[in-house]
Backbone bond lengths (Angstrom), bond angles and torsions (degrees), N, CA, C in turn:
res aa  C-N    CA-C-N  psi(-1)  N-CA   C-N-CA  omega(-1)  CA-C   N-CA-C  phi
1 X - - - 1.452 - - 1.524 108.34 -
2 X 1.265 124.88 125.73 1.157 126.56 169.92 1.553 138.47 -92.53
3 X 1.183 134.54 131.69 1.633 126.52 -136.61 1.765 76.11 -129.80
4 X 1.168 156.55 17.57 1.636 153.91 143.68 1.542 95.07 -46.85
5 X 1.414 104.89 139.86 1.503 112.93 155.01 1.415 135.01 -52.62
6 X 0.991 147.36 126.38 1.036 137.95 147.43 1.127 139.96 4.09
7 X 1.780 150.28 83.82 1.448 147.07 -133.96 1.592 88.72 -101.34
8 X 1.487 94.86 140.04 1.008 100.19 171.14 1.702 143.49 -60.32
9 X 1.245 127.53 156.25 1.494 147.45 -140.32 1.762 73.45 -74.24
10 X 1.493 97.33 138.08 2.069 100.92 172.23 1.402 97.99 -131.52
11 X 1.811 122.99 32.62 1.177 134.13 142.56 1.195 117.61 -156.19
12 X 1.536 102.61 146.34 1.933 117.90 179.19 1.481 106.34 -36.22
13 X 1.409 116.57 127.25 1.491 126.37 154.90 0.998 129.98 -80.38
14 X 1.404 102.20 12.22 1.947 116.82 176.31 1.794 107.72 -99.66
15 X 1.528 82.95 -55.95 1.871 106.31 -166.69 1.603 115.98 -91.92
16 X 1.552 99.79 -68.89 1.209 107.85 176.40 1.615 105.51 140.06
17 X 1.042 110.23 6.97 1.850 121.89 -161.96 1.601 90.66 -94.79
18 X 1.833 90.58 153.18 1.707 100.86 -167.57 1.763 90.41 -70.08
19 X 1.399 88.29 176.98 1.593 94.68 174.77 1.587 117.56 -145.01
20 X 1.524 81.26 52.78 1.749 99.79 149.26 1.527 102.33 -155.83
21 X 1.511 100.09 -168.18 1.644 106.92 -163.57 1.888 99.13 67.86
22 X 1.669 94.14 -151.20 1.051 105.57 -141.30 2.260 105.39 -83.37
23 X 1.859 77.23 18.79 1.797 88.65 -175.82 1.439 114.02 -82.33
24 X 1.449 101.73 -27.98 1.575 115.44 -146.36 1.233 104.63 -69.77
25 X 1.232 124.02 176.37 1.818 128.16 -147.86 1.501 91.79 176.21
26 X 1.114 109.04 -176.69 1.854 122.93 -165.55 1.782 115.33 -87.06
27 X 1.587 102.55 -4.39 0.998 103.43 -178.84 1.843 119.78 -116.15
28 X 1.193 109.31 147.76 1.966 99.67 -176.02 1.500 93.59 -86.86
29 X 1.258 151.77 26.96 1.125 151.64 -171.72 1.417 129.05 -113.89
30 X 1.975 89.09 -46.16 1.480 106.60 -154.38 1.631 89.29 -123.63
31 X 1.461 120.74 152.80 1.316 112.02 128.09 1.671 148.42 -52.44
32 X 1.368 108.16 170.86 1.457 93.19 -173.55 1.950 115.42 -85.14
33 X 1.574 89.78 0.81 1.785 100.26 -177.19 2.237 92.78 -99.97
34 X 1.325 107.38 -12.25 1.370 80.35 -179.54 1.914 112.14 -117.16
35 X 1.401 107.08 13.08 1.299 115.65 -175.80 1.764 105.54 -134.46
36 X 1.545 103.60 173.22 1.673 94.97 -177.82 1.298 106.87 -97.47
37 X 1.452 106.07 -155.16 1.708 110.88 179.75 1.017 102.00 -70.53
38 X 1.724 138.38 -15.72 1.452 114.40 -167.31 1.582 112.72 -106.45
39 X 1.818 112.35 5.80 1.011 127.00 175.98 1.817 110.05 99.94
40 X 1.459 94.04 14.14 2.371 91.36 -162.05 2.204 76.79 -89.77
41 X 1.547 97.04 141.58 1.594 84.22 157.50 1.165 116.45 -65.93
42 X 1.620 89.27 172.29 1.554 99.61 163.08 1.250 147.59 -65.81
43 X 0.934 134.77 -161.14 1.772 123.17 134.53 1.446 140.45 -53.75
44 X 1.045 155.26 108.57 1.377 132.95 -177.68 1.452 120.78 -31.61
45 X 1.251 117.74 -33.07 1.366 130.33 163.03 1.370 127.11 -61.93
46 X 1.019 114.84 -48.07 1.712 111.46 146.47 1.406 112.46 -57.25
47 X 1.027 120.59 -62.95 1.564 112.41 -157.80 1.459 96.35 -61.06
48 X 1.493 142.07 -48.72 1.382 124.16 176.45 0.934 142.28 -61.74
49 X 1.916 115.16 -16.66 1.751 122.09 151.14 1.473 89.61 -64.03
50 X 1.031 126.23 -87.42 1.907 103.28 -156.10 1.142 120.32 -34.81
51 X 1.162 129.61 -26.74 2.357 138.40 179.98 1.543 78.62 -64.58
52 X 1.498 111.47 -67.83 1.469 107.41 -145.25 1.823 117.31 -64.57
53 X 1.421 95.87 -35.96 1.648 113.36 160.41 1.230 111.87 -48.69
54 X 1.734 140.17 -70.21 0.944 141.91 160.98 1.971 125.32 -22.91
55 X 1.342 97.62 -53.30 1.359 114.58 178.62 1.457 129.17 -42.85
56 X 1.987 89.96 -52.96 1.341 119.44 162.90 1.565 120.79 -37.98
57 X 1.567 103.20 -61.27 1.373 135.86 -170.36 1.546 108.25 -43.62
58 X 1.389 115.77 -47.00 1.501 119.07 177.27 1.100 119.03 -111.15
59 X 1.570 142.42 -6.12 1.378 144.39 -162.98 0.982 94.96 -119.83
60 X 1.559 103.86 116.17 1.799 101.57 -177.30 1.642 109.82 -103.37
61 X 1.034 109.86 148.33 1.524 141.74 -159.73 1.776 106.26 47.41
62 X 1.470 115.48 60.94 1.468 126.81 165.54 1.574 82.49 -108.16
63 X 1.586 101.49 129.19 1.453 142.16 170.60 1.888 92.17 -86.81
64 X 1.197 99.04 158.17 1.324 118.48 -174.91 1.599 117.54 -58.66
65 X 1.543 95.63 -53.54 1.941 118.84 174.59 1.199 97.17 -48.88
66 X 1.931 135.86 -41.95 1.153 121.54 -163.10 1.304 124.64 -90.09
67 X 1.510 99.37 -22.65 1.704 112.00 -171.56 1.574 91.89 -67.64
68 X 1.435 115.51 -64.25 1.559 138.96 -178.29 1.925 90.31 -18.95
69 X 1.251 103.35 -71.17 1.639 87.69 -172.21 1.303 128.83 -62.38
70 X 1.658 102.04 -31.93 2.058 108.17 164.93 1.378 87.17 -29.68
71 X 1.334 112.54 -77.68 1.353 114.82 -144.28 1.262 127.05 -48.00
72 X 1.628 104.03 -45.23 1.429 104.78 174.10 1.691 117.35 -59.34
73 X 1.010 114.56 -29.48 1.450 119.50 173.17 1.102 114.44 -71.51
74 X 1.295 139.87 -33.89 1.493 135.61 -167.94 1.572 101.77 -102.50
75 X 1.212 106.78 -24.67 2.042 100.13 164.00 1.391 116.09 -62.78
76 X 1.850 107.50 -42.07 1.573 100.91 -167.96 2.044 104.89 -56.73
77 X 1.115 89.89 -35.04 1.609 88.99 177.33 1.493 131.75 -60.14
78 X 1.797 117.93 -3.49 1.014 142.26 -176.12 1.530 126.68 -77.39
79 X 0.867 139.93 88.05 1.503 132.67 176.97 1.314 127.89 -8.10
80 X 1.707 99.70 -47.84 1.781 90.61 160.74 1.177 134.68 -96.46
81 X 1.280 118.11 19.26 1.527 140.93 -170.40 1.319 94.21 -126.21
82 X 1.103 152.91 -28.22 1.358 140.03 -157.56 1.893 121.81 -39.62
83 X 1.490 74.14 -43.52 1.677 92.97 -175.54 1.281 144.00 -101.52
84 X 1.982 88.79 -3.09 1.214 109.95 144.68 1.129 150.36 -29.49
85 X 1.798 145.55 98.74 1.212 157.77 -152.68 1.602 88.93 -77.14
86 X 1.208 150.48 104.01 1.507 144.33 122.80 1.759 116.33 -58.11
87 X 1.369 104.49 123.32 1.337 116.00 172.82 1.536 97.72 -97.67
88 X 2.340 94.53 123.30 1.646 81.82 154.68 1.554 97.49 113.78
């Protein structure tokens, strides 16, 4: 049994993006697209234009209305969203 701490998260608990290279940001938690310069997340509202931006980015012919719900679905699955109330 091992009594070492816990190593840190080596992906976003918002998004899902690694968190090094060109992701990394001030926080061991978050990425640098889902947290600020000082590492605090964002808003859920931010963080779901960037899912939904992202979404866009590779799913071709996903309309906005549709990505928008990916997103909400694939955040609730998120560590820092988990407990997130979505209306709707």
């Amino acid at each position: 049994m091992s009594t070492s701490a816990p190593s840190a998260a080596k992906f976003c608990h918002s998004c899902t993006a690694p968190l090094g290279g060109d992701f990394k940001g001030a926080s061991d938690l978050y990425c640098k697209y889902c947290s600020d310069e000082t590492g605090q997340l964002k808003s859920y509202e931010e963080a779901k234009a960037g899912v939904v931006h992202w979404l866009m980015s590779w799913q071709t012919g996903v309309d906005e209305a549709t990505a928008n719900e990916r997103a909400v679905h694939f955040m609730r699955a998120m560590p820092a969203w988990a407990d997130h109330a979505v209306a709707g």
